[in-house]
C-alpha positions in Angstrom: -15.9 -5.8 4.7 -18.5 -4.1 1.9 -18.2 -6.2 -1.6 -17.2 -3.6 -4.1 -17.5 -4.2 -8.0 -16.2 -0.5 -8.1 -13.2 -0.9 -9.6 -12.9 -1.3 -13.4 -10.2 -3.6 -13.8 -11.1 -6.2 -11.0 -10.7 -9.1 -13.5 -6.9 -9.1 -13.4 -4.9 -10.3 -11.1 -2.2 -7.5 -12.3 -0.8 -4.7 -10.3 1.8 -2.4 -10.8 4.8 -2.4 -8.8 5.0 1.0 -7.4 7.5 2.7 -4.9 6.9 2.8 -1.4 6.0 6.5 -1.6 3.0 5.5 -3.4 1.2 4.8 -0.9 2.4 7.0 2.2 4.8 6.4 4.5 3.9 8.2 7.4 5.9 8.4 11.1 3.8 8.5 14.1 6.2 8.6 16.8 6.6 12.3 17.2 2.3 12.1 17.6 3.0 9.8 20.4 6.0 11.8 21.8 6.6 15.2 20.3 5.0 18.5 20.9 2.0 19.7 20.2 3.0 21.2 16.8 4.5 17.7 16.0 1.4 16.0 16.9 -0.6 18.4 14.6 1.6 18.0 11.3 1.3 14.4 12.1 -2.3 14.4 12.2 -2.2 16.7 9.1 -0.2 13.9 7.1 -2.6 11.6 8.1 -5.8 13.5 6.6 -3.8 14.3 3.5 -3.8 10.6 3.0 -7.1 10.0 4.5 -8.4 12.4 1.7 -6.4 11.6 -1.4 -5.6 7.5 -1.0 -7.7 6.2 2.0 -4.2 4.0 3.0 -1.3 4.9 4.3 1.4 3.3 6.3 3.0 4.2 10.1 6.2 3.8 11.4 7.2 5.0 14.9 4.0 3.4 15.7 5.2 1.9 19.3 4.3 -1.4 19.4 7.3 -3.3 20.4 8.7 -5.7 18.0 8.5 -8.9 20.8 5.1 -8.3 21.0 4.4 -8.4 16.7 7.1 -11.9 17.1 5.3 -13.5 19.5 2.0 -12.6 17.9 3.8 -14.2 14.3 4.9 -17.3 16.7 1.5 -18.1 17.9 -0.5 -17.8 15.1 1.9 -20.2 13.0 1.5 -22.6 15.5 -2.5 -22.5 15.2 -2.7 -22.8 12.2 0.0 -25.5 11.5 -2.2 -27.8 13.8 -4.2 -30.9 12.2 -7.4 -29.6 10.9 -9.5 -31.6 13.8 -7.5 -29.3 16.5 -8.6 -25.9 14.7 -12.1 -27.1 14.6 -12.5 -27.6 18.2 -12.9 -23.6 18.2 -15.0 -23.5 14.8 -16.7 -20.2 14.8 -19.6 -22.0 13.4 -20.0 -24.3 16.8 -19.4 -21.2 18.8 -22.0 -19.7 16.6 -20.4 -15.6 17.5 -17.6 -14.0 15.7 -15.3 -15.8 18.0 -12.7 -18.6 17.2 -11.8 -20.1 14.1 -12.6 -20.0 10.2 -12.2 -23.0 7.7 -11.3 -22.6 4.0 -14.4 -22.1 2.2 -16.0 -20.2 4.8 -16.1 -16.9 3.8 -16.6 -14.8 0.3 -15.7 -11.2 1.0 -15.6 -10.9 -3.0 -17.9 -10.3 -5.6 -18.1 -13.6 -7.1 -19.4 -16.9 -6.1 -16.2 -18.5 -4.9 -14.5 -18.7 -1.2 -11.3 -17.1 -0.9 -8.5 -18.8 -0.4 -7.9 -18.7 3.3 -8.5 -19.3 6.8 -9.2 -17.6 10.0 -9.3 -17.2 13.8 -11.4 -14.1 15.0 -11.2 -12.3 18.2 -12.6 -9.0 19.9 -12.5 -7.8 23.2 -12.8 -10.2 26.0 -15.7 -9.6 28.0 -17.0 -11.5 30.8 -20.1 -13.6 30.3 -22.7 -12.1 32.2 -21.8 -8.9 30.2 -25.5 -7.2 29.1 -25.0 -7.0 25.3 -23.7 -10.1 24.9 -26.8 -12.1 27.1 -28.9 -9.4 24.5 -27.6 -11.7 21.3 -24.4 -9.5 20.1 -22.0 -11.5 17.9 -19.3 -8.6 18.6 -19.2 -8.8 22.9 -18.7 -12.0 25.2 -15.9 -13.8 26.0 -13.1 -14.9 23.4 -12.6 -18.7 23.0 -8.8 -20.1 23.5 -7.6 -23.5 21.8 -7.1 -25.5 25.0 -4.2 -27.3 24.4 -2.0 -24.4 23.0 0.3 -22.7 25.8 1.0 -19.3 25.3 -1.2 -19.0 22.4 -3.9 -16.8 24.2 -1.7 -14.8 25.8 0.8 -14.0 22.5 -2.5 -13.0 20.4 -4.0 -11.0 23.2 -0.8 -9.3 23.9 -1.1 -8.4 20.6 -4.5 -7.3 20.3 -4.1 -4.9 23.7 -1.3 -3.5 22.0 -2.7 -2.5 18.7 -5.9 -1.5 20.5 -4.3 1.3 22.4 -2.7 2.4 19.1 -6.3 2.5 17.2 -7.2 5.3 20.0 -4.3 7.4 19.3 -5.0 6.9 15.4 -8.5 8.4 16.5 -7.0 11.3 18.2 -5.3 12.3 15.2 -7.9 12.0 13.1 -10.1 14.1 15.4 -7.2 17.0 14.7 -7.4 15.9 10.7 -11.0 16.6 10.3 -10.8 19.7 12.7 -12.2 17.9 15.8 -11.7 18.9 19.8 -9.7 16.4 21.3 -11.7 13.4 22.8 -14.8 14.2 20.5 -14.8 10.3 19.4 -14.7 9.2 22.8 -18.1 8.6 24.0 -18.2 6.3 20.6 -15.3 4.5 21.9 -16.1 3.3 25.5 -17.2 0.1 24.2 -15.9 -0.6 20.7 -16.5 -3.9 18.9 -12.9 -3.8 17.1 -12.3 -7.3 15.9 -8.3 -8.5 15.1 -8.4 -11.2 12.8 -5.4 -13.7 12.4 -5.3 -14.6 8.8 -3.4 -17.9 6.9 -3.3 -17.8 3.4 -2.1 -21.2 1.5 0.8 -21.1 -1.3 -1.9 -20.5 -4.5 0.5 -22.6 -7.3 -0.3 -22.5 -10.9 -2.5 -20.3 -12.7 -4.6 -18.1 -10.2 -8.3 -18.0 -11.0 -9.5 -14.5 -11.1 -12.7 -15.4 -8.8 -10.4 -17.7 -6.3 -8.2 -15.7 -4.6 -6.7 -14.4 -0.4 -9.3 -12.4 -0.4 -11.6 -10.4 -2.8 -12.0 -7.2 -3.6 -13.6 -5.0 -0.9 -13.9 -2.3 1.3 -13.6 -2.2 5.3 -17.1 -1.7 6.9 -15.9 -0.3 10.5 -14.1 2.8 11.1 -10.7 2.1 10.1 -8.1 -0.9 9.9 -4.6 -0.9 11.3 -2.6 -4.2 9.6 0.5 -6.2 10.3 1.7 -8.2 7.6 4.5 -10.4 7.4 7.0 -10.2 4.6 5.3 -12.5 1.9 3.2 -9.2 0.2 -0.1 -9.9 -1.3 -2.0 -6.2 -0.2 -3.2 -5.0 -3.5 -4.9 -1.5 -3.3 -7.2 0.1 -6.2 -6.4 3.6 -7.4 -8.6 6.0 -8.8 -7.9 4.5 -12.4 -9.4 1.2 -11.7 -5.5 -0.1 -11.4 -4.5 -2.7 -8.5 -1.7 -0.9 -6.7 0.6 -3.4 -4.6 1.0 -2.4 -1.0 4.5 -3.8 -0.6 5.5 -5.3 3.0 8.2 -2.7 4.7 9.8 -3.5 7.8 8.4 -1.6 11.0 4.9 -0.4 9.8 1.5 -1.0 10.1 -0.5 0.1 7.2 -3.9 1.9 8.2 -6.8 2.1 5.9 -10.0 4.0 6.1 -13.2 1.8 6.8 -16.7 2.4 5.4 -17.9 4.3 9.1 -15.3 7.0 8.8 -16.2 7.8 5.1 -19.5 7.9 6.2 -19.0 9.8 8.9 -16.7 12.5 7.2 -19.5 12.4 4.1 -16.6 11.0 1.8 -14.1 13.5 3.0 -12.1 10.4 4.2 -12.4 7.5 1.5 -12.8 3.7 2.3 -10.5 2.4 -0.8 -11.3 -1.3 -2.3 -8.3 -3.6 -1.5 -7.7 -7.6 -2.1 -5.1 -9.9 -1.3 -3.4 -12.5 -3.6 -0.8 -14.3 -2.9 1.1 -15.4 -5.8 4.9 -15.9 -3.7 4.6 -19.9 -3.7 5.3 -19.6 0.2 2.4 -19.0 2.9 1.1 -15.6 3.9 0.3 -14.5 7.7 -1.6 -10.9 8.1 -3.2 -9.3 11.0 -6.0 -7.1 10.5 -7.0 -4.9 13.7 -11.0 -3.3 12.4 -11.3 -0.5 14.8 -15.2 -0.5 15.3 -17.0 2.0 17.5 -19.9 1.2 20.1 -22.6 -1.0 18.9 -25.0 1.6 19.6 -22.9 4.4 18.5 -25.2 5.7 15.6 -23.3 7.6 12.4 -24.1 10.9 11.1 -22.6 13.5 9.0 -20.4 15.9 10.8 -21.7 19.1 10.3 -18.8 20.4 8.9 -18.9 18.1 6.1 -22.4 18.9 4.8 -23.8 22.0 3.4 -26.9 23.4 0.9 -24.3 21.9 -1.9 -23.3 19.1 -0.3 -26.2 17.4 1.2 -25.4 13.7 3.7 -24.7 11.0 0.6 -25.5 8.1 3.8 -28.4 8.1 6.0 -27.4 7.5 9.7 -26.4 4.7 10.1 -26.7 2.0 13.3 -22.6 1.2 13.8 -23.4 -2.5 15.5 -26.2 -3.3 12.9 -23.7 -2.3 10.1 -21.4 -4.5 11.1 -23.3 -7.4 11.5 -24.9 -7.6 8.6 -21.9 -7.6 7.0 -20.8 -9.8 8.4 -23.6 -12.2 8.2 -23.7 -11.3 4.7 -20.3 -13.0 3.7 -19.4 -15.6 6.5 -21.2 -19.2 6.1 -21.3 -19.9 9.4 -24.0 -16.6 9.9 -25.9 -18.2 6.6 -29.1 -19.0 9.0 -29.1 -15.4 9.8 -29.0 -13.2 6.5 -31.7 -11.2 6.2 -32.6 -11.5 9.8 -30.3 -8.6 10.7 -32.6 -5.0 11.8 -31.8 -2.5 8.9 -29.2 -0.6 10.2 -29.8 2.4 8.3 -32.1 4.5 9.9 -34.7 7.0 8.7 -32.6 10.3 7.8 -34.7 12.4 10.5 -35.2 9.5 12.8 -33.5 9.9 16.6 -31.0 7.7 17.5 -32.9 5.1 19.5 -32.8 4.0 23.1 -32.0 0.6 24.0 
């Protein structure tokens, strides 16, 4: 997640209570099942929202509702475990973006305070001798599994399959938003680093620091976010007047927000929207964050169609794996050693993509 100090109002801890049609509600089923003039005013919705908000939700969006309890189930249990069980999987001893993080471990805001949570990160589950992963990537390898936790790994990773599979029908839908043949994403997408996150935030009681809070604002760094949240609330969004917009829990949806890659991507057609999280209910929060990454190697331009003698690339290309984990190393302590060790990943604007 990019730190933003964008919006002008970020030292409140306000937002406006709007109606759900605020932020879009948008149903997805007839993409999955309807015809192909279904799919296409769909996909049409979806770049509308893309465009003007940069968040929207889906219903319809076919991930069955055992699969989402089971995932809620599971992570409960993690987290309600002494704190000496959790940090048998410490992302810090693992030392990749694997396992779990502690409270004080990560400042995705732009202050100089931890936000008020804690973490257990997972991507992909790749076998051990697989190439990228001997080469030093944080993002490939194997996931590590509490080992006294039955059904744990296999209610997460349910999970994670699940919303995976929807990520590449999101992408499909984009490609038909931003006037894309089908499958044009695809050789991007044969080895994404998408990351699902299992988030726990703690009751905050009292008077909420400004600088303390879920987690601070920011903006998504990959190409787009697909999140479950239970029915706590917290989501703020910011609007285009610097006001904090609250993304309010409904029943049977994901929301989707744009990531940093796609905006870059689309030259700002699509917009990467600062959001934060504070939870001011007095109960505990749960949220689960899928960032839909492309390849490592996958190298971001400016679609052509998106750039002209008046509208010139705002982003140089940029190095999709190198993004990542700089941001990454840039906000999580247990990467501290590494800041600043991280190959730039914006390239020169000329420069070929390179050749590993």
């Amino acid at each position: 997640m990019a730190v933003t100090s964008a919006m002008t109002k970020i030292d409140t801890i306000a937002a406006k209570r709007l109606d759900f049609d605020a932020i879009p509600v948008i149903d997805f089923g007839p993409f999955l099942n309807g015809t192909e003039a279904q799919k296409r005013r769909v996909a049409e919705e979806i770049g509308e929202a893309c465009r003007q908000i940069g968040f929207f939700y889906i219903k319809g969006h076919g991930i069955a509702q055992p699969t989402i309890d089971e995932l809620m189930k599971q992570t409960q249990r993690f987290f309600r475990q002494p704190f000496e069980k959790k940090m048998e999987v410490d992302a810090k001893k693992i030392g990749r973006h694997r396992g779990y993080i502690p409270f004080g471990d990560l400042y995705a805001g732009p202050n100089a305070k931890p936000d008020v949570q804690e973490g257990f990160e997972l991507c992909t589950d790749l076998p051990a001798d697989d190439p990228d992963y001997l080469a030093g990537s944080i993002m490939y390898g194997p996931n590590v599994w509490p080992d006294d936790l039955p059904g744990f790994q296999d209610g997460v990773y349910g999970y994670f399959e699940a919303v995976m599979d929807l990520g590449f029908k999101l992408f499909n839908a984009f490609e038909i938003a931003l006037g894309l043949p089908q499958g044009y994403f695809d050789p991007h997408l044969d080895k994404p680093m998408s990351q699902l996150r299992l988030l726990y935030y703690p009751p905050q009681e009292g008077e909420i620091d400004p600088d303390m809070i879920g987690i601070g604002a920011h903006t998504d760094y990959e190409c787009f976010t697909l999140l479950l949240q239970d029915e706590i609330g917290g989501l703020q969004v910011g609007n285009r007047d610097g006001d904090w917009i609250e993304a309010t829990p409904i029943p049977g949806t994901i929301i989707v927000n744009v990531g940093d890659m796609l905006m870059r991507w689309t030259n700002d057609e699509f917009v990467s929207t600062p959001h934060r999280v504070i939870n001011t209910s007095g109960k505990e929060r749960m949220s689960f964050p899928l960032f839909f990454a492309a390849n490592h190697r996958t190298v971001v331009r400016c679609l052509p169609q998106f750039q002209g003698p008046d509208n010139p690339p705002k982003y140089p290309p940029t190095r999709s794996g190198w993004w990542t984990e700089t941001m990454i190393t840039d906000v999580y302590e247990y990467r501290a050693a590494h800041r600043g060790t991280v190959p730039n990943p914006e390239l020169d604007w000329d420069a070929p993509d390179p050749v590993d």
